[in-house]
C-alpha angles and dihedrals in degrees: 000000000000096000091046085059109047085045087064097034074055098047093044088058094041090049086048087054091054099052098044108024089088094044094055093036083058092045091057096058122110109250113223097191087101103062089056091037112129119242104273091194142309125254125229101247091173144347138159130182131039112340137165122194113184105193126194109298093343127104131252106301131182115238121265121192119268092015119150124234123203141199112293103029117130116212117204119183123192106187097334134081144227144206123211120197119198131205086257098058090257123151132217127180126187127199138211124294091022137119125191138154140248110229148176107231111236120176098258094042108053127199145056085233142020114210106201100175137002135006147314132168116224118213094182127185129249104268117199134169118014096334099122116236125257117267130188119190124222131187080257122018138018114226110218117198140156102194120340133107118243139161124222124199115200103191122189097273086057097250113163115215125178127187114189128209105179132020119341150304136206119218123205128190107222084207105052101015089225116132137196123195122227133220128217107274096026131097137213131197130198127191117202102268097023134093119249106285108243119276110267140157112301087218084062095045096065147347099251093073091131096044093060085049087063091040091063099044082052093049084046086049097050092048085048089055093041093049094062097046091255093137134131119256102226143293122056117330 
């Protein structure tokens, strides 16, 4: 009777196994959904001056430090600035004067961001697999990159310009679908109904050269800041 016992006690957990072996085993294994996963939103890491944030079916609110914002919400800044951090350890920072939107990339509507007027600055992290590149939308271009840092200019007549500081970008006309990539040290520049202008020397470009040299020393500066929780809490500096 013992042995008779212990046989089924033995069948029962082997039966158990059976059932459940595969469904742990699958458990165990590393999911990978994450790595492709599109931004869901990017986190205010630090700001200062005169800023307006109009989330999804809320009012006009003023930033607070370590807020969330989601798809959909639209950023406007009059003289201050603001830094965005994204899961990825990202950085965007956008300057004065400028109005963009928080968005979740689909494939007919390309783009973590759309800049609709004014400038940022993009410190993005190195993608590699299968991860898909970042992308930020324009009235006229996307801007397609994996880990370079780059700074796009959106004027009134809904010009596109990018400069680039490290790696390389691709450009992409929304009008014609042609695309040009740009080198560090190079800028493009795309017109509503126009293909991307050939590369070609920053310095070149415009005048300001210089002066985009210093922007992005100050947008270093400020990730730097940001990085070792030097930010400001909230409100005007």
């Amino acid at each position: 009777m013992k042995r008779v016992f212990v046989s089924s006690g033995l069948l029962v957990i082997a039966f158990l196994w059976g059932a459940l072996g595969p469904a742990l085993a699958q458990d165990q294994q590393p999911s990978t959904s994450s790595v492709n996963a599109p931004l869901a939103g990017a986190t205010i890491s630090q700001w200062k001056g005169n800023i307006h944030l109009n989330l999804p079916g809320q009012p006009s609110s003023t930033p607070t430090v370590g807020e969330t914002l989601p798809a959909g919400t639209v950023l406007e800044t009059g003289g201050g600035r603001l830094l965005l951090q994204l899961a990825d350890g990202s950085q965007v920072l956008v300057r004065a004067h400028t109005r963009l939107t928080v968005q979740q990339p689909t494939p007919s509507d390309r783009g973590y961001f759309q800049l609709l007027l004014g400038r940022i600055r993009a410190t993005i992290t190195k993608r590699t697999g299968g991860a898909p590149p970042f992308e930020l939308g324009t009235p006229s271009a996307v801007i397609a990159v994996r880990g370079t840092q780059f700074e796009v200019e959106v004027n009134r007549q809904q010009e596109t310009e990018v400069d680039v500081f490290e790696g390389v970008v691709e450009v992409i006309s929304k009008h014609t679908g042609t695309s040009v990539l740009v080198e560090a040290g190079s800028s493009t520049r795309v017109g509503i109904n126009t293909a991307p202008e050939p590369p070609r020397p920053t310095a070149e470009m415009h005048p300001g050269a210089s002066e985009a040299g210093n922007r992005a020393d100050q947008g270093a500066s400020a990730a730097s800041r940001a990085s070792q929780g030097t930010t400001r809490p909230r409100g005007k500096p």
